[in-house]
C-alpha positions in Angstrom: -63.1 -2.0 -95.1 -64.1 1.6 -93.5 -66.0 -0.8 -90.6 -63.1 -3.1 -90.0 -61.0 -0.1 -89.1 -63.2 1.4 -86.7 -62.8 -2.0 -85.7 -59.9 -2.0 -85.2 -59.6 1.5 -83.9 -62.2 0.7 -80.6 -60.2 -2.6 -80.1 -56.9 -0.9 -79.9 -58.3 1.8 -77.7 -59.8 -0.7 -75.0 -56.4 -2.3 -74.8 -54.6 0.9 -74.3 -56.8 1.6 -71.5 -56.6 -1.8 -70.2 -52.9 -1.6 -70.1 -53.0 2.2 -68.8 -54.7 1.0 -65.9 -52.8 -2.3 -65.5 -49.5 -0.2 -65.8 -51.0 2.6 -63.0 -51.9 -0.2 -60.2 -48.3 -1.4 -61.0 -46.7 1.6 -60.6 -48.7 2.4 -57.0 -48.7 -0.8 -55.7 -45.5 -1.6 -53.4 -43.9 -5.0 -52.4 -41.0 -5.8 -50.2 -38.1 -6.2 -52.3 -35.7 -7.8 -49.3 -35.4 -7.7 -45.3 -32.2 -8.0 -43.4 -31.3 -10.0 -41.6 -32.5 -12.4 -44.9 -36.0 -14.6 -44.4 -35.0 -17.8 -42.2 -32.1 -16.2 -40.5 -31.1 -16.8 -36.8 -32.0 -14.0 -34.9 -31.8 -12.4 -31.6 -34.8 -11.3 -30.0 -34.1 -7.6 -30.0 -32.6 -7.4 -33.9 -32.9 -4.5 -35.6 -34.9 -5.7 -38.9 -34.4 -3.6 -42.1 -37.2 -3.9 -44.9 -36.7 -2.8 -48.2 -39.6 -1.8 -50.5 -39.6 -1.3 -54.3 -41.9 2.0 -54.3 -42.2 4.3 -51.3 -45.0 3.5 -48.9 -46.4 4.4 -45.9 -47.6 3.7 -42.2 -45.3 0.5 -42.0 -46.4 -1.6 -39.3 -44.6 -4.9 -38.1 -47.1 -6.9 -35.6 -49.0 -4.1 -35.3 -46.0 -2.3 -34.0 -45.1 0.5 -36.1 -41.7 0.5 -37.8 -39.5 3.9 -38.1 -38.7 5.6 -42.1 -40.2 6.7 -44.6 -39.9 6.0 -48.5 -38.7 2.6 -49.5 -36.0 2.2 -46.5 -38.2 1.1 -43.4 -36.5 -0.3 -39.8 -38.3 -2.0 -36.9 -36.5 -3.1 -33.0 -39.0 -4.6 -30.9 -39.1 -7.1 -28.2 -39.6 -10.8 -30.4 -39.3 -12.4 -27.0 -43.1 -11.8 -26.6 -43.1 -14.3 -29.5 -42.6 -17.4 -26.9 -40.9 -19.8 -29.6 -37.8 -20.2 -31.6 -39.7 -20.1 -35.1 -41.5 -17.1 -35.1 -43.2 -15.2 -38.0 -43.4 -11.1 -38.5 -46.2 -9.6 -40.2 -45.2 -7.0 -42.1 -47.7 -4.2 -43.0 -48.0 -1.0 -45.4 -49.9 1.6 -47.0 -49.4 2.5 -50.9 -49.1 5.5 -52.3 -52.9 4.2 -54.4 -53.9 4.1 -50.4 -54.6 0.5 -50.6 -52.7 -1.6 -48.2 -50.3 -4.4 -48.6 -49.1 -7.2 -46.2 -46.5 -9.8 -46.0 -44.9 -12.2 -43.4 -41.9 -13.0 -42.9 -40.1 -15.7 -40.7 -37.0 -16.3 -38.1 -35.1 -18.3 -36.2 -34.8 -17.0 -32.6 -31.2 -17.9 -31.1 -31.2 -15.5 -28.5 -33.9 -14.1 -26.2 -33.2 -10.4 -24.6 -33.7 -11.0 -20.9 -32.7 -7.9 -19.8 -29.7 -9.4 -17.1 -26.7 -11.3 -17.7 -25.8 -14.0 -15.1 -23.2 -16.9 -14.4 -25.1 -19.9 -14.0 -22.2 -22.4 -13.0 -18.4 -22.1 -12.8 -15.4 -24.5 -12.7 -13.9 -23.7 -10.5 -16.7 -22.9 -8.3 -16.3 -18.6 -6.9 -15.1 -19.5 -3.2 -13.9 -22.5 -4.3 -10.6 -23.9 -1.8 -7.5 -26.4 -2.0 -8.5 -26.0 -6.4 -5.7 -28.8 -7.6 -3.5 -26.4 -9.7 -2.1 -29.0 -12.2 -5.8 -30.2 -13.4 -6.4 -26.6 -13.8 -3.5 -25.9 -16.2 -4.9 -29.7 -17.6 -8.5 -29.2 -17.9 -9.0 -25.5 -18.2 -11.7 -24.1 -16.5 -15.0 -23.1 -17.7 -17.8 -20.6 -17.1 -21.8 -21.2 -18.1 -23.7 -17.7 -18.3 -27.5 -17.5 -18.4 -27.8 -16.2 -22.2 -25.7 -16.7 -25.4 -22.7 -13.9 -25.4 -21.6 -11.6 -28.2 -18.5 -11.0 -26.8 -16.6 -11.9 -23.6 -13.3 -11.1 -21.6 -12.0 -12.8 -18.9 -8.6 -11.9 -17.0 -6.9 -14.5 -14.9 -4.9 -12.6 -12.2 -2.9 -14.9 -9.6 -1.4 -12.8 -6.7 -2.0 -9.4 -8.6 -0.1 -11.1 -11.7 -1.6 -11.4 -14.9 -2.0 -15.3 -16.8 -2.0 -15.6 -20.3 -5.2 -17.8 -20.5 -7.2 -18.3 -23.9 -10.9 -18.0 -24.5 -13.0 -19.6 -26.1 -17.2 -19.6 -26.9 -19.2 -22.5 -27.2 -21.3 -22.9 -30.3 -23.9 -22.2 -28.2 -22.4 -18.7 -27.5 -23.4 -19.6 -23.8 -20.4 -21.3 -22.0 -16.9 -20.0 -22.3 -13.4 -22.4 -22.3 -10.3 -20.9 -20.5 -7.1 -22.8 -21.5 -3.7 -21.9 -20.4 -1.3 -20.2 -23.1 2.2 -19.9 -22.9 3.6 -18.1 -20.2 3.5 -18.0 -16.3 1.7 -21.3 -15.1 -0.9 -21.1 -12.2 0.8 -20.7 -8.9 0.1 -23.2 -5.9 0.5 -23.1 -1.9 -2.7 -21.3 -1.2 -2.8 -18.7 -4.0 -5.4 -16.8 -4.7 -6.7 -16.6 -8.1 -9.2 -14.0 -9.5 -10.9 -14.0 -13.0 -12.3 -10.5 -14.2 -15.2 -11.2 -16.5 -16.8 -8.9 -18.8 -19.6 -9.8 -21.2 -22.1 -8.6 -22.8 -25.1 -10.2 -25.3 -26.7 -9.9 -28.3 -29.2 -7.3 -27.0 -26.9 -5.5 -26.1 -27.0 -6.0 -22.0 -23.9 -6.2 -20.3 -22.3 -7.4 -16.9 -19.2 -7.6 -14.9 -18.5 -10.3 -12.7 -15.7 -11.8 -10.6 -15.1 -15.5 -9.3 -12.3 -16.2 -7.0 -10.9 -19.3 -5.6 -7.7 -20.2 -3.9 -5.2 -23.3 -5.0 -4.4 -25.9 -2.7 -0.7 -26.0 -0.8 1.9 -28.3 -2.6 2.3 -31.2 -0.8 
């Protein structure tokens, strides 16, 4: 009986130490708890990535690159351009607190590439454009394709120093924007000139002011 308890004793020991040790690589060993923008999201190329430990860690890398924080809250802005494709996977690197490392990728979608400038590609109507038919304008709209999807955009239609009350509207491509005319004064004719006052600026932040001009023909 005495035996069996020592027994029993030793065995219950060497489990305790198993489980101690177990228990300390758990508690010094860190993995990412989330990122944000989430895994698989649509990104642009210049995103600010937040990555979210569940123990503090150290020397955070992302391609190499490192990443700015300290703790469990971790941030990385690089250029993912350098990527050269849409899908594109990050690898995410760390020290523990143990001084073992740990590593993780982690993949996106990229929808919009930072290239620095901002640029009209195409208009209609064309800047310079003469004798623009006034009614298929107030018909058709008119439309302006830029170089790189747009966060945001303004555009002011001005008509002999008088403001129109013209809609906007992005494509889902973020890259083309509609004009349609609202309520109000319509688009004057016999030779006017009309100007539209663009602001816009992208995902990366870039930004750009631009003006296209164009005169309506004379009313027969």
């Amino acid at each position: 009986m005495r035996k069996a308890l020592q027994t029993l004793a030793i065995l219950m020991a060497i489990i305790a130490v198993v489980w101690m040790i177990g228990c300390s690589e758990e508690e010094t060993t860190a993995t990412v708890l989330a990122v944000n923008p989430p895994e698989g999201s649509k990104i642009p190329a210049c995103a600010e990535i937040i990555i979210t430990f569940d123990k503090p860690v150290t020397g955070v890398t992302v391609d190499s690159i490192p990443a700015t924080g300290s703790g469990i809250s971790w941030k990385f802005k690089g250029d993912l351009t350098r990527k050269g494709s849409k899908e594109i996977s990050i690898r995410i690197a760390w020290i523990n607190e143990d001084g073992s490392t740990g590593i993780k990728s982690i993949s996106y979608i990229i929808e919009a590439y930072d290239n620095g400038v901002i640029y009209i590609v195409s208009s209609r109507p064309k800047d310079g454009e003469k004798d623009v038919d006034y009614i298929m304008l107030q018909l058709d709209g008119m439309e302006i394709q830029f170089s790189v999807p747009l966060k945001k955009v303004d555009v002011d239609v001005i008509a002999n120093g008088e403001k129109l009350w013209w809609g906007v509207e992005l494509s889902d491509d973020k890259t083309k924007v509609f004009l349609w005319l609202l309520k109000g004064p319509d688009m004057p004719y016999d030779s006017s000139e009309v100007i539209l006052e663009i602001t816009a600026e992208d995902f990366c932040g870039n930004k750009g002011e631009f003006k296209i001009t164009f005169t309506t023909k004379a009313m027969e």
